[in-house]
N, C-alpha and C positions, 0 to 999 in steps of 0.2 A: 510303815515299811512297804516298798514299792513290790509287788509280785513278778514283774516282765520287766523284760528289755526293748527298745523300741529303735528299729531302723526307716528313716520317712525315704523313703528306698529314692526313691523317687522322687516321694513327693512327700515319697516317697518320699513323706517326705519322707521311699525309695525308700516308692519309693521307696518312704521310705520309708517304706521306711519309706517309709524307708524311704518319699520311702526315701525321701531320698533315697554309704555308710552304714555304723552302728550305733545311734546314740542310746546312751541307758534312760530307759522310761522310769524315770522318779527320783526319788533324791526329796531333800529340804530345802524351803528357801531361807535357810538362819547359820547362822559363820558359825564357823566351830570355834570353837571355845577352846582358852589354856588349859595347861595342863592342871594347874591348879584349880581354877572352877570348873573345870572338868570334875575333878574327882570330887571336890564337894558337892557338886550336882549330881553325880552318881550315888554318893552316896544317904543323900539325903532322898533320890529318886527308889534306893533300894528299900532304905525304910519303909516310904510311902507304899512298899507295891508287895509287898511281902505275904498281903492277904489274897492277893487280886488273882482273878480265874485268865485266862489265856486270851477271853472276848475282853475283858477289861485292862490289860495289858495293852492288849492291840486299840485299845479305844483311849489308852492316856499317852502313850507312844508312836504309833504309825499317823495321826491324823494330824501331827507337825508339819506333815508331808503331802498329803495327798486323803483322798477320801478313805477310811478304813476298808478295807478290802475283805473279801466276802469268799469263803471256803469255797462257794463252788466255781468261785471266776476260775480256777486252775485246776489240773489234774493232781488226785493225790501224790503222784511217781513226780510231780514237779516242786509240789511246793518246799519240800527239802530245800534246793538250790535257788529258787527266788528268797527263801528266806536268809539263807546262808551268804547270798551275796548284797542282801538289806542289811545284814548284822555288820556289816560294813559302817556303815551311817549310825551305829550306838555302840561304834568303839569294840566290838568283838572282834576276835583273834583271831577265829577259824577252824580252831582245834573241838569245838564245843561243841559238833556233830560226830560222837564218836565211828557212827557205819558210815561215814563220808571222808575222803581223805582230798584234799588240795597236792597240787604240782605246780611249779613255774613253767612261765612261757619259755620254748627253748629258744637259746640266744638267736637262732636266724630266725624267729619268728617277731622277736620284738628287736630290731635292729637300731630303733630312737628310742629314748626314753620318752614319753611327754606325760599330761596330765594325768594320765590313768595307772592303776593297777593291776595288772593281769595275771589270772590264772585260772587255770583248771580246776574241774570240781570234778568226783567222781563216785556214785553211788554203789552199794555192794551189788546191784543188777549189770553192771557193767556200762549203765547208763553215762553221759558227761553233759556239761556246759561249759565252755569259754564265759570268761567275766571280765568287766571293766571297771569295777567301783572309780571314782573323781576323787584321786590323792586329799585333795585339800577341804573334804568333804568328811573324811575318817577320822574321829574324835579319839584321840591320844591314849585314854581310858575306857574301859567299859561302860556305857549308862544303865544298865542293867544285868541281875546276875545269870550265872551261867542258868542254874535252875530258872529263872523266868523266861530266858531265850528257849529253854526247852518246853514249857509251858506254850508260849505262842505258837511253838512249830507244832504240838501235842491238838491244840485248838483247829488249827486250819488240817491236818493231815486225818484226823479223826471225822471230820465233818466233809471232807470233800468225798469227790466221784473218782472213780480209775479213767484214767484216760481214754479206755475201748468203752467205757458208759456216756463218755462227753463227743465223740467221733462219729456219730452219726452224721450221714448226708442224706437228704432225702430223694428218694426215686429221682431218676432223669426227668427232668420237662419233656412235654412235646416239644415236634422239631418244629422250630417257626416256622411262618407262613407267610412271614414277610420279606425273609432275606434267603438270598441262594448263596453259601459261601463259595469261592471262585480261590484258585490258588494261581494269581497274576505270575506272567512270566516277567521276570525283575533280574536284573545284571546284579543279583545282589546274593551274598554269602548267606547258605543256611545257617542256624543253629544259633543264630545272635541274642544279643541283648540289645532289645529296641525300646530306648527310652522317651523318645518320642517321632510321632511322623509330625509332618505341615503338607496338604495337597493344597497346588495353588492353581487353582482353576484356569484362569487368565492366563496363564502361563505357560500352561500345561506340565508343571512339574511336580514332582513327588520328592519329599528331604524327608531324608531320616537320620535320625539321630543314634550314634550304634554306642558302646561303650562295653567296657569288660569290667568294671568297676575298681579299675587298677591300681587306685589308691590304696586299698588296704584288701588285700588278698591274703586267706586263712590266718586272720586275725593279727594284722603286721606286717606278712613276709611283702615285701615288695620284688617283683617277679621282672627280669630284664627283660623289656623291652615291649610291655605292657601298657607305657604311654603313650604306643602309634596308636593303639586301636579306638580312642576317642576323638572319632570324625561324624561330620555331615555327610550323607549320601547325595549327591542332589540328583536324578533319575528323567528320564522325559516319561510323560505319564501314559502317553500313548504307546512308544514301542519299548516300555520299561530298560533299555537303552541308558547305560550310567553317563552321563554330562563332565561331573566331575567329580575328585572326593577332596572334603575341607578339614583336615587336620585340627582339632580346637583344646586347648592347654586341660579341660576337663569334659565330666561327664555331659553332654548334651541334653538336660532335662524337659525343656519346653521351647517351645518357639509358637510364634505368634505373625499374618501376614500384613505386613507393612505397604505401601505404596510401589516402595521400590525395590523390596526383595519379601527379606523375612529380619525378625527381632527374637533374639538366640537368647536364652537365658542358660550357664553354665554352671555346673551347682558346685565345684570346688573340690573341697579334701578333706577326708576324715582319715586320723586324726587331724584335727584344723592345724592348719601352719598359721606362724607368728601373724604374717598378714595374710590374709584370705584371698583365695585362686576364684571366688564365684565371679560371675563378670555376667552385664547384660551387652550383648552388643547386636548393630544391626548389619545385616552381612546383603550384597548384592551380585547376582552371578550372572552379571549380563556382558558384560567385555571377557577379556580373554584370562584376564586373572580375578577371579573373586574379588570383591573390595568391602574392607571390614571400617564400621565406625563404631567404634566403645564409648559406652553411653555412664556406665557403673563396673567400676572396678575395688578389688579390696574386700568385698564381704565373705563372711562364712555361710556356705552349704546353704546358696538360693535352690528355692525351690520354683516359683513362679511369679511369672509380672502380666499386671492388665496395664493398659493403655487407656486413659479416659480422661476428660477432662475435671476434676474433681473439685476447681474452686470457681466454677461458672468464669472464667474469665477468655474461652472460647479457643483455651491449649490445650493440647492435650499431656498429661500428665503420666508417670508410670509410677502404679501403687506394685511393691515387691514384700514377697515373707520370704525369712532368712533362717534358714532352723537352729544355727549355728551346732552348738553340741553341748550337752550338760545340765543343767538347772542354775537357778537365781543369774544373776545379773554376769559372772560369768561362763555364758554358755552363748551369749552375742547372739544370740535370737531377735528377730527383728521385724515389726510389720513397721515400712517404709515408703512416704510419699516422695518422689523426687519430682516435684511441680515443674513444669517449665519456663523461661523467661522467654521475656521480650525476643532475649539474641539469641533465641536457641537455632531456629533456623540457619544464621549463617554462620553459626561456630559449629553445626550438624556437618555440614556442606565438606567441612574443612576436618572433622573428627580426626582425629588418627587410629589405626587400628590397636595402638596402646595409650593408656594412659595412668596418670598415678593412684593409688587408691583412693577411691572416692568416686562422685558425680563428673561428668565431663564441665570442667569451671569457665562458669558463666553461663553455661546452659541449661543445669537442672539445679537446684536449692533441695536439699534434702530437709526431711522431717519424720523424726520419729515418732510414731503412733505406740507401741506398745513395742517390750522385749519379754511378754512370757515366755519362758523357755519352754522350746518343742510349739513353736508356732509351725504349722505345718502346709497351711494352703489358705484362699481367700475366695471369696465369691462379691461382685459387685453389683450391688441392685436397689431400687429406692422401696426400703420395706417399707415407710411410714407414709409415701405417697407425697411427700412436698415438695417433689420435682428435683429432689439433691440427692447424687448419689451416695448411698450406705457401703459401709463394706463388713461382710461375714467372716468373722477368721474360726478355723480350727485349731487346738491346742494339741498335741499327742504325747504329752510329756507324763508326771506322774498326776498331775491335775488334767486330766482329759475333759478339755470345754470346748464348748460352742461358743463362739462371743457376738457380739452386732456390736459395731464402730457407727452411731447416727451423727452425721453432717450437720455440723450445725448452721453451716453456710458461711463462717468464717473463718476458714481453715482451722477448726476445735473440730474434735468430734467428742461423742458423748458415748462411754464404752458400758455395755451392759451384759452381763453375764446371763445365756440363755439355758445352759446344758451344763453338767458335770458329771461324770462316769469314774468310777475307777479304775487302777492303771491295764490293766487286761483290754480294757477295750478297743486300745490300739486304733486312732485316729487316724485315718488316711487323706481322706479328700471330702469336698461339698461342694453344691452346686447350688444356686439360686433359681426356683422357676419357680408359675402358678401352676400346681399340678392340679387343683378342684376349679381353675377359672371363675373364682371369685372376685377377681382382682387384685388379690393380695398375695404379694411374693413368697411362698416357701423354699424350705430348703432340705434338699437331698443330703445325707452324710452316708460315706461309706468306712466302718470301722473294718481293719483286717490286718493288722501286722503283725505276723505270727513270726519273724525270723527267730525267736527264740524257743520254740519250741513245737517246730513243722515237723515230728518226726522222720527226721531225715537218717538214716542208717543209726547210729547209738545216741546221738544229739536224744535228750531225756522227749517223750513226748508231753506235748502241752495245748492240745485243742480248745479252741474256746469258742463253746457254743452262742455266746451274745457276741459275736462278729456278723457281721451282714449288711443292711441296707436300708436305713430309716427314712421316711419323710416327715420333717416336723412343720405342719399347718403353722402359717401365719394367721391368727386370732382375729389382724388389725388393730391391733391395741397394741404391738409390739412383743405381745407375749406370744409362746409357738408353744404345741401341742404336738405331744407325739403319737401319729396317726397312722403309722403304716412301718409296717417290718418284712425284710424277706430276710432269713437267715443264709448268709453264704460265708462259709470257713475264707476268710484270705483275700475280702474284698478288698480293692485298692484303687480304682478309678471307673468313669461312669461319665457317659455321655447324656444330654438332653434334650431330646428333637419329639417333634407327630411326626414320626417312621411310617405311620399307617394311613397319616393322612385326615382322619376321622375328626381332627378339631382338639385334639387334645393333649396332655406330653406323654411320653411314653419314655423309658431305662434301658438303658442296653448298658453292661457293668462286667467288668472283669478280676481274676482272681490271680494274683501272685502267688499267694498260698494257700492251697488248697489241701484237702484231704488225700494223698495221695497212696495212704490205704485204700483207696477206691477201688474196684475196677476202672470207672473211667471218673476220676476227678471233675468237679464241677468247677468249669474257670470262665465259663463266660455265660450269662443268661439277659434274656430281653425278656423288660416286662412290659407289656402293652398296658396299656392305660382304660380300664375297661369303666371308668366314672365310678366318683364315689369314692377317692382314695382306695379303691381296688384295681389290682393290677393282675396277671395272667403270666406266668413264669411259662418263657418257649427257648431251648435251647440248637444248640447245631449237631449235623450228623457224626458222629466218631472219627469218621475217615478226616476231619478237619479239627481234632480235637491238640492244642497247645496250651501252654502254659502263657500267660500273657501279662506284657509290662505296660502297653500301652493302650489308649483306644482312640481316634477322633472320625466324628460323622461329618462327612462332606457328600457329597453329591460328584461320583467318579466319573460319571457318563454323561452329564449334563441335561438328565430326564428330566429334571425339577423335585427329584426325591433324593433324599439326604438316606447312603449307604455308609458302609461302615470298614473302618482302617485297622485291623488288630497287630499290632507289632509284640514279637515273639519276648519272653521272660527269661530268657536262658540265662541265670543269675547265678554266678561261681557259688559255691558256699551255702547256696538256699533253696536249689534243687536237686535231687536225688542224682550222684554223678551221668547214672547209666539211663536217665527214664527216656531220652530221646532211643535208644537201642534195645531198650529190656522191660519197658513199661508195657502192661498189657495195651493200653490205648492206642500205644503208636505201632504196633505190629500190625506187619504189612508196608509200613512205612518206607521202608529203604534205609532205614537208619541215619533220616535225616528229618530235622523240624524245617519247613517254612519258615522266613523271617517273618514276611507277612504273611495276610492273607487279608480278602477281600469280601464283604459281606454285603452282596446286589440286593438293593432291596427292590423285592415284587408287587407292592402293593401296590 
């Protein structure tokens, strides 16, 4: 039984989650069963268990699903309703927490019906959570009796921590020494949601990607007229001077620069529609009207695409992961090669800025790599050294893995399972680099998806102190070792650059969810790279302190040092309504967040 929820917000996945949406982190990957083998499965499952303690319960039960989950991954005040909304998935009712009572969603808040089941949960502290169990996922009978559901909740709630014992943050860093933050003067709206910048040097232009996350706003309600606000900024980078603004059917998660513009990856809609709104396309703002070419259309909830040529044949290719939503096979989760052909070129030339779901035909041939559910991001890089590129994916569903995809050099790849956590750990993002310069590619992960339980006003709280910022050593042998940890509540993205110059990499990493019992929450920190798999935690002044969705390092001034882009988190739903106005941090403020802000580096 899965303990969290997981939104790849982002990448969120938003991300997310997040991060991308909201998908539920866990679930099984096995069909449910009739009604009839239902109940004699339950019932020959009651016999069996009739002697068993609440660890042995949860160790013949919950591990269908996901790794057994560990009392202290949660707050005691939480595990109540991650359990209550797992009893879902073994046929329970609901009723079988007597100090907990359920509500339905009120009708303007579930306006469609679709895959899920919604409702409220509510503890006698005055505590709640919103829930989503997967209709076709809820076995008709119980698998278990009422006394053994109370048994496991008896186990995990006996053995965990209180919430104010797991909510620690540690003292503030010093203030770096690398970066001056700078609050650019930008033609552009405070208090945003910036799911992604692109600076294009060349160009001289600044795109930002804004969104209010308007598909499913306070769990359903869809809000008129909340679909304008998912546009492109596009900006002159010198007199921050807006160009133009590009309207796009969804959230703007990633972009990538292209030749002739930029390559837009659109992440779609939760709950997913029958065909899927994600779309990659490549967008150009050089004439007087924008001019868009759709590359992929039809999927559910992209999160990001690389460009690379991946079967040596001197095209370049777009590898995509697809979060979709759910567990097993339908949740359309998807790591995705879309090769290129011969005619890609002059059917590119010609794209139209719509096209039907799928690949642009005759341009790109799809290929599917993998659909674990809660694929969440990628990283591409040649771990094994045979000149072919690999590719790294994270999972952030109720099976939280690391994976390596190795090239076999004949469009195969050969998939190996590196990492597994369970579901608390909340997968975000990874990144490929040699952090010890031994020639061998590591990789950065950052776990932090807290949307379910950021103590945000009566939302139950649910801190989880194994959130933060791993580096796993590549061996060379393929196997990775886990050699470095910074703990940060709510990590979600992380850049990779020598910021200092010194010959070596160095993190700069930011926090969607943070602690925000803080005085001043911890949402962004650089760790400089002091050798040795040691690094040096430095953070920014207060008077620059936000909540943040994005990051990327580009070089703003054209010194030859790569500076830093932070695009604001103002996330309906999953920050604190009033913290731009009433937070101890931002007073002083004006009662207003920056969208961006600018991070000079001085080295």
């Amino acid at each position: 039984m899965s303990p969290d929820l997981q939104t790849p917000f982002l990448k969120l996945s938003f991300l997310t989650a997040v991060l991308l949406g909201g998908s539920l982190l866990g679930g099984c990957d096995r069909q449910t069963p009739g009604a009839d083998q239902a109940g004699n499965e339950a019932a020959a499952t009651a016999a069996a268990d009739v002697e068993l303690d609440g660890k042995q319960l949860v160790d013949r039960h919950c591990v269908r699903c996901h790794l057994a989950s560990d009392p202290a991954d949660l707050s005691r005040e939480y595990w109540p309703f991650a359990l209550h909304y797992m009893g879902n998935y073994v046929g329970m009712k609901g009723d079988e927490f007597e100090d907990m009572r359920m509500e339905p969603f009120p009708p303007e808040m579930e306006p469609v019906q679709d895959y899920t089941k919604r409702y409220f949960l509510y503890d006698k502290n005055g505590y709640f959570r919103d829930f989503y169990p997967f209709k076709e996922h809820i076995p008709p009978v119980p698998e278990m009796s009422k006394e053994e559901y109370l048994r496991i909740r008896d186990y995990f709630v006996s053995n965990a921590r209180s919430w104010k014992e797991m909510e620690m943050q540690a003292p503030k860093a010093p203030l770096s020494r690398v970066f001056r933050p700078v609050k650019p003067k930008l033609e552009l709206e405070p208090d945003a949601l910036i799911l992604s910048t692109l600076v294009d040097a060349g160009r001289q232009r600044l795109y930002v990607g804004r969104t209010v996350i308007d598909d499913w706003v306070a769990g359903g309600e869809r809000r008129e007229g909340f679909d304008k606000w998912d546009d492109v900024v596009v900006l002159d980078l010198a007199s921050g001077k807006r160009i133009t603004t590009q309207r796009v059917v969804s959230d703007p998660i990633d972009m990538k620069l292209t030749e002739t513009g930029m390559r837009l990856v659109t992440h779609g809609r939760f709950p997913m529609t029958k065909v899927g709104l994600a779309r990659i396309t490549d967008w150009e703002f050089e004439g007087k009207q924008p001019r868009a070419r759709m590359l992929v259309n039809g999927q559910q909830r992209l999160v990001e695409q690389h460009t690379t040529d991946m079967n040596g044949d001197g095209l370049d290719d777009i590898v995509a992961v697809a979060f979709g939503d759910g567990y097993a096979d339908g949740a359309e989760s998807a790591l995705t090669i879309f090769y290129q052909t011969p005619e890609y070129q002059k059917l590119w030339a010609d794209a139209p800025a719509e096209i039907p779901p799928g690949p642009l035909a005759g341009a790109l041939r799809a290929k599917l790599l993998d659909k674990t559910a809660g694929l969440i991001d990628l990283s591409i890089a040649d771990f094994n050294k045979d000149g072919l590129p690999d590719i790294a994916a994270l999972v952030a569903q109720g099976r939280q893995e690391l994976l390596l995809f190795i090239n076999n050099g004949n469009e195969s790849f050969t998939r190996r399972l590196l990492d597994s956590n369970t579901p608390s750990y909340g997968g975000n993002s990874l990144q490929a680099a040699d952090f010890d310069g031994d020639g061998n590619v590591d990789l950065v992960v950052l776990n932090g998806d807290n949307v379910a339980g950021n103590h945000i006003g009566q939302i139950v709280p649910a801190p989880r102190p194994q959130h933060g910022i791993r580096i796993f050593r590549n061996n060379g042998d393929l196997s990775f070792t886990k050699s470095y940890y910074y703990r940060m509540h709510g990590a979600i993205r992380s850049v990779v650059e020598d910021f200092d110059g010194d010959g070596d990499l160095d993190i700069a990493a930011i926090s969607l969810f943070p602690q925000w019992s803080q005085d001043e929450p911890e949402t962004f920190v650089y760790l400089e790279n002091k050798g040795g798999l040691q690094f040096e935690p430095q953070s920014i002044g207060r008077e620059f302190f936000g909540v943040w969705c994005s990051i990327e390092a580009v070089d703003l001034n054209g010194d030859g040092k790569k500076d830093i882009v932070l695009g604001l988190g103002n996330f309906p739903e999953l920050v604190p309504p009033d913290w731009i106005t009433n937070h101890k941090a931002m007073k002083g403020r004006g009662g207003k967040a920056e969208s961006i802000i600018y991070l000079m580096n001085q080295s």
